[in-house]
C-alpha positions as CSV (number, residue, x, y, z in Angstrom):
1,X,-30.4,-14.0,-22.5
2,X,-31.2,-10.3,-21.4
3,X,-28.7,-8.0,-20.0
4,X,-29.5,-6.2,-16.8
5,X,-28.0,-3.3,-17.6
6,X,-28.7,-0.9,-14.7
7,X,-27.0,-3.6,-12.3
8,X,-23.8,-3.8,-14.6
9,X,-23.5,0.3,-14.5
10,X,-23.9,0.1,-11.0
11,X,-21.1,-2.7,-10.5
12,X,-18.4,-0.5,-12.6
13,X,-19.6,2.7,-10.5
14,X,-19.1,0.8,-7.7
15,X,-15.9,-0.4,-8.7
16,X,-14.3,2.9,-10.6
17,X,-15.5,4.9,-6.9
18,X,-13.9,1.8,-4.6
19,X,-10.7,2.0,-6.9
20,X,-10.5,5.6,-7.0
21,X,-10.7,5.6,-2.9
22,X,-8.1,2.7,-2.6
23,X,-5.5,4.4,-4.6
24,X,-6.3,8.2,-2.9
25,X,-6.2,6.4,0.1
26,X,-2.6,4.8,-0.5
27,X,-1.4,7.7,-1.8
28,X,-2.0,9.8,1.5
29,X,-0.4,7.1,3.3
30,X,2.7,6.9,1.2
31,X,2.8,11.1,1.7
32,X,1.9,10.8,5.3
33,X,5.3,8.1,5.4
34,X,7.2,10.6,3.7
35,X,6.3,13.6,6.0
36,X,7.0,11.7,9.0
37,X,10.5,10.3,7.9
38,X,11.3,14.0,6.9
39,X,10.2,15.1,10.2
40,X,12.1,12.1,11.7
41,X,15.1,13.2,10.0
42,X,15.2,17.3,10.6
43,X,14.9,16.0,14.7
44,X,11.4,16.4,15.0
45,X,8.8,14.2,16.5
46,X,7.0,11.9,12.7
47,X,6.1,9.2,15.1
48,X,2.1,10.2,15.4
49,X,2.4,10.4,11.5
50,X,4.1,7.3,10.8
51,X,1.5,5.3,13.1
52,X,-1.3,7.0,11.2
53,X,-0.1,6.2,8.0
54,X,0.5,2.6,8.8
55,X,-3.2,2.6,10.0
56,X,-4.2,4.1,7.2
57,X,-2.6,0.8,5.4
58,X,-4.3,-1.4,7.7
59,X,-7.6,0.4,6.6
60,X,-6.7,-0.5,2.9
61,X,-5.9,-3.8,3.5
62,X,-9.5,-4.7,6.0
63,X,-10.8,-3.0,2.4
64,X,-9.3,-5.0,-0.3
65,X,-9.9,-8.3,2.2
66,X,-13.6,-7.4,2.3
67,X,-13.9,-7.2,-1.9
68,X,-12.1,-10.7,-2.1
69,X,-15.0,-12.0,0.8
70,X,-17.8,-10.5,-1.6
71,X,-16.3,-12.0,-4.7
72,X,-15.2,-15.1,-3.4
73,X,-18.4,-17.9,-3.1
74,X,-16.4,-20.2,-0.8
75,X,-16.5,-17.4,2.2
76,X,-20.6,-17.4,2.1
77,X,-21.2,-21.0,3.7
């Protein structure tokens, strides 16, 4: 048995650079949330920011959907 090696360091750069988006990702939503609520609560218009940031979610989610397609077999018939 021989190890490819160059295709395993590309599948954990692949996956450290995917996780490190996903998380940076949620983590501008949850601030984007935040800024809109605050806005939301001093009188102002948050809505555009809140709708964003719930996009921004959906984005994540189409995302983490598409890794389970590629590692799943079952999808590929």
């Amino acid at each position: 048995m021989t190890i490819d090696w160059n295709a395993l360091l590309l599948v954990a750069v692949v996956a450290l650079v995917t996780t490190v988006v996903v998380v940076s990702l949620a983590a501008f939503a949850a601030r984007m949330l935040d800024a809109g609520h605050q806005r939301q609560s001093a009188g102002r218009s948050g809505g555009a920011l809140i709708y964003s940031a719930y996009g921004l979610l959906g984005v994540i989610g189409v995302i983490i959907l598409f890794g389970l397609w590629l590692m799943i077999p079952y999808f590929h018939h």
